[in-house]
Residue frames as qw, qx, qy, qz and C-alpha x, y, z in Angstrom:
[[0.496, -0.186, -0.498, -0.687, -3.54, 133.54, 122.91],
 [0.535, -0.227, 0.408, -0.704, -6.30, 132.24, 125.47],
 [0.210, -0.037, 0.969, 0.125, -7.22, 128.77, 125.61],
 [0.417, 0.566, 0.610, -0.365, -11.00, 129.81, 124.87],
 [0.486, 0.640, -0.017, -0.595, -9.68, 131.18, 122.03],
 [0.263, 0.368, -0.844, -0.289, -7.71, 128.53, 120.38],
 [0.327, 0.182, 0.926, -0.048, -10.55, 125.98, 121.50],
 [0.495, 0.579, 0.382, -0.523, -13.07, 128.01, 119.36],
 [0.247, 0.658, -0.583, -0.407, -10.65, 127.84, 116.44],
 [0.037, 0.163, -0.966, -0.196, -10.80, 123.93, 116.73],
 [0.199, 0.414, 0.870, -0.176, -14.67, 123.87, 117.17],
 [0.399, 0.737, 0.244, -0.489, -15.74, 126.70, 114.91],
 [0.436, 0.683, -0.378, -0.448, -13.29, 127.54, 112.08],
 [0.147, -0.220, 0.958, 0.109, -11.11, 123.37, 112.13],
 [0.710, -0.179, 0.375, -0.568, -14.20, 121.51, 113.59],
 [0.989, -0.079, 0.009, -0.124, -13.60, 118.26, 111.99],
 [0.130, -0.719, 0.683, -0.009, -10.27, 116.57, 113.38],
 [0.832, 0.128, -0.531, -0.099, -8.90, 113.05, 112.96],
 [0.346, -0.714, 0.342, -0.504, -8.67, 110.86, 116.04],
 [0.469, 0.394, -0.785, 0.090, -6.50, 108.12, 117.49],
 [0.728, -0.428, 0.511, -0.158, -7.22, 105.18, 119.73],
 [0.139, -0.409, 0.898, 0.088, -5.65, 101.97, 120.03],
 [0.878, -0.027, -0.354, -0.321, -7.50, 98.94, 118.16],
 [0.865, -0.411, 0.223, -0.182, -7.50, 95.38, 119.66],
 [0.904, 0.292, -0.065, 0.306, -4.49, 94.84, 118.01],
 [0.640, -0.606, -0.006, 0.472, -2.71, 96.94, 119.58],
 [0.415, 0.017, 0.319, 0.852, -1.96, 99.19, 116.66],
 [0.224, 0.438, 0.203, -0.847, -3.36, 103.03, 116.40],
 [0.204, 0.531, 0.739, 0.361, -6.49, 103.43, 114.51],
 [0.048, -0.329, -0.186, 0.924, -8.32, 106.70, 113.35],
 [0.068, 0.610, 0.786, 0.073, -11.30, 108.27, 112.30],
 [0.031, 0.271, -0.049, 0.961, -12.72, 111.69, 111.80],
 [0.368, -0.434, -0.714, 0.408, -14.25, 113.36, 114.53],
 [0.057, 0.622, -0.006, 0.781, -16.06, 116.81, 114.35],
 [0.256, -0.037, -0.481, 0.837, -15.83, 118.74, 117.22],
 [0.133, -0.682, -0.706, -0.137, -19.37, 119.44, 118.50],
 [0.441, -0.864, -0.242, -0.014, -19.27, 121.49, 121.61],
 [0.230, 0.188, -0.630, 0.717, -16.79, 123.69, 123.79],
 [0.504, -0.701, -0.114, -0.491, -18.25, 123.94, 127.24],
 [0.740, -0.672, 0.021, -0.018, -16.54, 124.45, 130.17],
 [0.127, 0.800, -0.489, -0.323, -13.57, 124.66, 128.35],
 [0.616, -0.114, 0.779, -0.025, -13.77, 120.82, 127.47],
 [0.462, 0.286, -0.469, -0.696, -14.19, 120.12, 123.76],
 [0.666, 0.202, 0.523, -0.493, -17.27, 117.89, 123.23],
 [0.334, 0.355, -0.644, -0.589, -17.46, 115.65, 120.57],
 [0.746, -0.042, 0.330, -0.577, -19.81, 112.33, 119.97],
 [0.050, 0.274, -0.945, -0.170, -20.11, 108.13, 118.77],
 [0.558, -0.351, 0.014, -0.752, -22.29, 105.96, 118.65],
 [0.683, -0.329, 0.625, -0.184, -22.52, 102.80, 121.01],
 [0.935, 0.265, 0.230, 0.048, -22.49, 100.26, 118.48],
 [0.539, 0.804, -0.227, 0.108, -19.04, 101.48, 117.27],
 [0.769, 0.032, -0.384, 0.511, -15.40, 100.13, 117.92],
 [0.075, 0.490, -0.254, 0.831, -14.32, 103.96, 118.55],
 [0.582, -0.601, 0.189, -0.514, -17.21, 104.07, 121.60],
 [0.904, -0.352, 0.019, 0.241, -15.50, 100.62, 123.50],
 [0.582, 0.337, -0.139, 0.727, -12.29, 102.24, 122.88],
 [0.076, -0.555, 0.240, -0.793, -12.97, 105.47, 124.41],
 [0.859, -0.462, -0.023, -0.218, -15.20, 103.16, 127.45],
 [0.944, -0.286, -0.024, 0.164, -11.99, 101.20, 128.06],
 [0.665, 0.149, -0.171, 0.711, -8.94, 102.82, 127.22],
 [0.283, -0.913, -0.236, 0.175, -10.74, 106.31, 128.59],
 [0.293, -0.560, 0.425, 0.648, -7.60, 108.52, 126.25],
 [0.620, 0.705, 0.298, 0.170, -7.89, 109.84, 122.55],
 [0.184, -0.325, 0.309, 0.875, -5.24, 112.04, 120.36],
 [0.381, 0.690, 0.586, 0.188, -6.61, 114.12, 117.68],
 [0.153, -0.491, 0.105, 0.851, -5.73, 117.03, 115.51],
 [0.477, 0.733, 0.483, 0.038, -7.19, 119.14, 112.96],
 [0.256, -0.177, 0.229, 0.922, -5.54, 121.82, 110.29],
 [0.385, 0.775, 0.424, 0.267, -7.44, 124.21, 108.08],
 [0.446, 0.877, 0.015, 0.177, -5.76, 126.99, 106.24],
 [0.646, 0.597, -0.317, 0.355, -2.88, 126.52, 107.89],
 [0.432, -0.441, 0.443, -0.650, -3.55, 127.06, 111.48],
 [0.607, 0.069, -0.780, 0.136, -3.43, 123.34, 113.48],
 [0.513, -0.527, 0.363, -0.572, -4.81, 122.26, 116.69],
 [0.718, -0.010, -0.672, -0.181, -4.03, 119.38, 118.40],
 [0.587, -0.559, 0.357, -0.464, -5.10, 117.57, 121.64],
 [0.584, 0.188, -0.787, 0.066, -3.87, 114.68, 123.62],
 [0.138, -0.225, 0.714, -0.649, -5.24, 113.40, 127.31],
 [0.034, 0.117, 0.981, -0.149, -8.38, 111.82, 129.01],
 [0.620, -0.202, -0.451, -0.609, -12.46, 111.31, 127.87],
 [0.119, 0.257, 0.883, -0.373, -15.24, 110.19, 129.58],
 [0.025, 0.685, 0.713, 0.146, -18.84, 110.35, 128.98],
 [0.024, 0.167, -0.058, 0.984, -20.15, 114.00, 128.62],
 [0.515, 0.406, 0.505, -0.561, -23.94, 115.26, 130.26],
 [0.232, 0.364, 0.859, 0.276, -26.23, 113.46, 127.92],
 [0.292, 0.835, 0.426, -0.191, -28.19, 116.51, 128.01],
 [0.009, -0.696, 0.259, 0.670, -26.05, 118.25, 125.48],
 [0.471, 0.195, 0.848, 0.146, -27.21, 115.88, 122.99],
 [0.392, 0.686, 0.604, 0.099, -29.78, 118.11, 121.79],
 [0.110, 0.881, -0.254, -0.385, -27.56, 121.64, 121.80],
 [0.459, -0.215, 0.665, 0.548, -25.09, 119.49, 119.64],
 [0.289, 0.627, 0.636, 0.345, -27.95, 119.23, 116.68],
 [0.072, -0.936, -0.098, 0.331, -28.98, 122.79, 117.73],
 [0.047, -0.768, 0.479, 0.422, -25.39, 124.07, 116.80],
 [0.106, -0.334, 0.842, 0.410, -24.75, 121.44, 114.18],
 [0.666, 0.278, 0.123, -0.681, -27.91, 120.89, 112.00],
 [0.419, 0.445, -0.760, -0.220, -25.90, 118.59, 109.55],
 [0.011, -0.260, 0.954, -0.152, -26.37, 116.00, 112.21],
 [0.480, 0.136, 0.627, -0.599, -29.90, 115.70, 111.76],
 [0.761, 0.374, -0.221, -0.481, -29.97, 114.63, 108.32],
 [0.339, 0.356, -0.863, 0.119, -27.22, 111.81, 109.42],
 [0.038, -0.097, -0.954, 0.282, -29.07, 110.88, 112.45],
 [0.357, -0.123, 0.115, -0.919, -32.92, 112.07, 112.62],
 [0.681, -0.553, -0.171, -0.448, -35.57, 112.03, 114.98],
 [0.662, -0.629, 0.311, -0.265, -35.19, 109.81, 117.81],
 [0.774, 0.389, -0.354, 0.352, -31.91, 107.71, 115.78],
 [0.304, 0.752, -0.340, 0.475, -30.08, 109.94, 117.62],
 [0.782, -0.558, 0.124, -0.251, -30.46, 108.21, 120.89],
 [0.887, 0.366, -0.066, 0.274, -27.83, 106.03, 119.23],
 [0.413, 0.579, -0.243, 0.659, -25.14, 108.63, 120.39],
 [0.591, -0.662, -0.155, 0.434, -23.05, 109.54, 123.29],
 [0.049, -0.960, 0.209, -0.182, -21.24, 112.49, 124.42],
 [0.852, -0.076, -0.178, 0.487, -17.61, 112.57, 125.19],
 [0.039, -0.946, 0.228, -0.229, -15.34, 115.43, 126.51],
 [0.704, 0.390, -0.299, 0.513, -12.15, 116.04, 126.71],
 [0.542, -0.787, -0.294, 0.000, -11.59, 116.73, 130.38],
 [0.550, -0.742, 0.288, 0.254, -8.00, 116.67, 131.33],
 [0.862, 0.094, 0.221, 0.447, -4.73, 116.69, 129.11],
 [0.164, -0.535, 0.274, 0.782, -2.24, 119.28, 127.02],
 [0.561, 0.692, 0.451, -0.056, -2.59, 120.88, 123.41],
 [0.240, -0.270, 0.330, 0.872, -0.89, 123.05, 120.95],
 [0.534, 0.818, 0.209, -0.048, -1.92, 125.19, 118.18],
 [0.587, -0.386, 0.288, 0.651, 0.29, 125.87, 115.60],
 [0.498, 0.733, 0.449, -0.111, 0.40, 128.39, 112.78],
 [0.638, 0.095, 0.348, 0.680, 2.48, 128.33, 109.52],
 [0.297, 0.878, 0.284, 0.247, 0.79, 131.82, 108.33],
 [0.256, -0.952, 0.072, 0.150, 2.63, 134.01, 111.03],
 [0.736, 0.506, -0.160, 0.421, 6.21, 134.27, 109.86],
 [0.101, 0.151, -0.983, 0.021, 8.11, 132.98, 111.99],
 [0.557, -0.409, -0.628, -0.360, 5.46, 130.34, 112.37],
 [0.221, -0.400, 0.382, -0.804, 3.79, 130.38, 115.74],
 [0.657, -0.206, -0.616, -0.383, 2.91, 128.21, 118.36],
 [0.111, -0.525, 0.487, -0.689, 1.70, 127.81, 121.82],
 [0.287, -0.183, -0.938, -0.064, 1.25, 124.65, 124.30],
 [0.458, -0.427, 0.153, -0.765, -2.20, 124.82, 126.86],
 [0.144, -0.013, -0.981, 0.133, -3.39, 122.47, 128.99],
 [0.551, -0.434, -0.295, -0.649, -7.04, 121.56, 129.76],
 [0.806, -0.509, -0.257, -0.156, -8.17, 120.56, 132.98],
 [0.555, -0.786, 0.266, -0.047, -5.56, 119.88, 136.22],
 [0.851, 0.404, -0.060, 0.331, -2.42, 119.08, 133.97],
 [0.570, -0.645, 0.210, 0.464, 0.85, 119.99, 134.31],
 [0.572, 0.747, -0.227, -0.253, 1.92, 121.87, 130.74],
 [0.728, -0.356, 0.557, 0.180, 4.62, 118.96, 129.01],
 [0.648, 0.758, 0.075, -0.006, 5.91, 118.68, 125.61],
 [0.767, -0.005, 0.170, 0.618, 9.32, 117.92, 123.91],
 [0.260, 0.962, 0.040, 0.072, 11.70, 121.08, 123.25],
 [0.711, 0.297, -0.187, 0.609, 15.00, 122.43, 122.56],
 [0.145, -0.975, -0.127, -0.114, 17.14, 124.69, 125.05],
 [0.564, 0.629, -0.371, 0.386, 20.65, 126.11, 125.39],
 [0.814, -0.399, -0.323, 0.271, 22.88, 125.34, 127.91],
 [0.536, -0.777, 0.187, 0.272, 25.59, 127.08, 129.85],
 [0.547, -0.522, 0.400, 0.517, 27.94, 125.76, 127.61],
 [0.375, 0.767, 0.507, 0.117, 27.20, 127.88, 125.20],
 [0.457, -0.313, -0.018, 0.832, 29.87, 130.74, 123.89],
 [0.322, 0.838, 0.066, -0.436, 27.56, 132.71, 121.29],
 [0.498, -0.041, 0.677, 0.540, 29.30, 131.26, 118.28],
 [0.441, 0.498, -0.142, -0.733, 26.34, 131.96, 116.19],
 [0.042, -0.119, 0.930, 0.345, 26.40, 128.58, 114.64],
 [0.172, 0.442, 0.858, -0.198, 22.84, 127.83, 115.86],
 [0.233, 0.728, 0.119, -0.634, 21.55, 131.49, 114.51],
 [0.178, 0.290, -0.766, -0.546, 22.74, 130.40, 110.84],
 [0.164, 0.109, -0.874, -0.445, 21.12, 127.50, 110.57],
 [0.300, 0.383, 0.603, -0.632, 17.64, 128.29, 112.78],
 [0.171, 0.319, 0.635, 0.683, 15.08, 128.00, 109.45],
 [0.094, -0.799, -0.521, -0.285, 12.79, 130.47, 111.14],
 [0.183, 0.475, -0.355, 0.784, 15.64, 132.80, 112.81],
 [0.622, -0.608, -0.444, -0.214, 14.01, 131.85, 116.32],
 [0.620, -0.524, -0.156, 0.563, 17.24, 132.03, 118.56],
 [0.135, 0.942, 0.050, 0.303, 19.00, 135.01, 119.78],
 [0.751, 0.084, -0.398, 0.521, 21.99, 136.35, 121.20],
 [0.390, -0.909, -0.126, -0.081, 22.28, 137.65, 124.37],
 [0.338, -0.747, 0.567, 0.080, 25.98, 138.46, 125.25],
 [0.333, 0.416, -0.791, -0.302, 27.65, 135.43, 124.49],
 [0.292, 0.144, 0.920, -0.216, 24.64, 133.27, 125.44],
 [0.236, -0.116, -0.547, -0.795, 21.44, 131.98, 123.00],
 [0.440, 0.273, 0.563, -0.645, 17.98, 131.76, 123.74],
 [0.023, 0.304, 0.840, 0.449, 15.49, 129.72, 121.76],
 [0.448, 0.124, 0.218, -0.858, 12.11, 131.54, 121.22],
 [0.268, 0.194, 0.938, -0.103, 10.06, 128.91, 122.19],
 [0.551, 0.557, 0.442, -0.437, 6.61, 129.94, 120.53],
 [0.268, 0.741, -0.417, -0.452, 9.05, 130.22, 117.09],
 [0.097, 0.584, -0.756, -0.277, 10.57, 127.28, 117.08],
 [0.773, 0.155, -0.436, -0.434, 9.81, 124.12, 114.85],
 [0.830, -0.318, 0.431, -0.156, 11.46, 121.38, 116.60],
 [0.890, 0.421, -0.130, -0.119, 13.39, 120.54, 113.84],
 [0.743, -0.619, 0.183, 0.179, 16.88, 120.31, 115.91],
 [0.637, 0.619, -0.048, 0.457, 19.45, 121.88, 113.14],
 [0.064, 0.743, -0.493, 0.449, 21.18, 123.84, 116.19],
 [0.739, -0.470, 0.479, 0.062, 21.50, 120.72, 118.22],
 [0.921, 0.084, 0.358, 0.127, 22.90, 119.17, 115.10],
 [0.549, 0.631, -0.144, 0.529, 25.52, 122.22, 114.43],
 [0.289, -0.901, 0.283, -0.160, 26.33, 123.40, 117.97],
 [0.852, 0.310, -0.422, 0.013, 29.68, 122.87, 118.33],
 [0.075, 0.520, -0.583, 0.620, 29.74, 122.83, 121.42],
 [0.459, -0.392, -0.756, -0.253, 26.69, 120.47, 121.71],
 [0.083, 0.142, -0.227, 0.960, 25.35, 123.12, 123.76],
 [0.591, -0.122, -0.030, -0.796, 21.98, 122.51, 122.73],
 [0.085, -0.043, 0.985, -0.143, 19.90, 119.81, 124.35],
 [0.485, -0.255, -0.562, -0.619, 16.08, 118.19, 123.81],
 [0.105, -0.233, 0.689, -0.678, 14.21, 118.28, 126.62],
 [0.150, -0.446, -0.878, -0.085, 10.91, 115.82, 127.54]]
């Protein structure tokens, strides 16, 4: 899937996600956050100055945040900064709702933010196996925990039993995880007995 299309899935069909900074205590705090804008492939989303969340995003400049609806997840993790202030008024444009929350010139009250630079996933329990694929926005390097088989692997078949979405396969007497299949839930590192499989960062 395209990253333009799985960002339109978290700003049209998700739009409202829940999102993590760090309070002054040093312990995560969250909030919901709808997803205004895509543009430029950057999802756009707003605060307003008088709010903990806007010195958070000014000083720690880094947000997580994910959204689900019907079963289909998106989630993002990397760096924010202020967005052009002139998208202020296409936000209301495309989101009318916000003018009965802020209206008339309230809305000055609010800043833009975008999500410039970081990685993502979508994931989605409908497809069967479930399905899921990482992207990155901006000049990232794609990163993300997973499982893969070594070498010293013999093709037992232990891991192919106890895969809950049949994800791996056997090639000769070597397995292959299908990444976009697989949950992460690590039942063939925790039957290979050949501790074949490993978790990679």
């Amino acid at each position: 899937m395209e990253k333009e299309a799985i960002l339109r899935i978290l700003q049209e069909d998700i739009h409202s996600t829940i999102a993590a900074t760090l309070g002054e205590d040093g312990h995560p705090q969250t909030r919901a956050i709808d997803i205004m804008l895509i543009e430029d492939g950057k999802p756009i989303f707003l605060t307003a100055r008088g709010k903990a969340f806007y010195d958070q995003l000014i000083t720690q400049k880094f947000i997580a945040l994910s959204g689900v609806k019907a079963g289909i997840s998106v989630s993002l993790r990397g760096q924010v900064r202020p967005a052009d202030p002139g998208l202020l008024d296409l936000a209301f444009e495309r989101n009318p709702y916000m003018q009965r929350i802020y209206p008339g010139t309230t809305r000055q009250a609010l800043v833009m933010f975008e999500l410039y630079e970081g990685q993502g996933e979508i994931f989605d329990l409908n497809q069967r196996p479930v399905y899921r694929q990482r992207f990155t926005i901006g000049e990232v390097e794609p990163a993300g925990m997973r499982y893969g088989i070594t070498a010293k692997c013999d093709g037992c078949g232990v891991c192919l039993s106890v895969c809950p979405q049949q994800c791996i396969e056997l090639t000769g007497k070597q397995a292959h995880i299908r990444q976009e299949h697989c949950l992460h839930c690590g039942q063939c590192q925790q039957h290979c007995p050949k501790q074949a499989v490993v978790r990679e960062p």
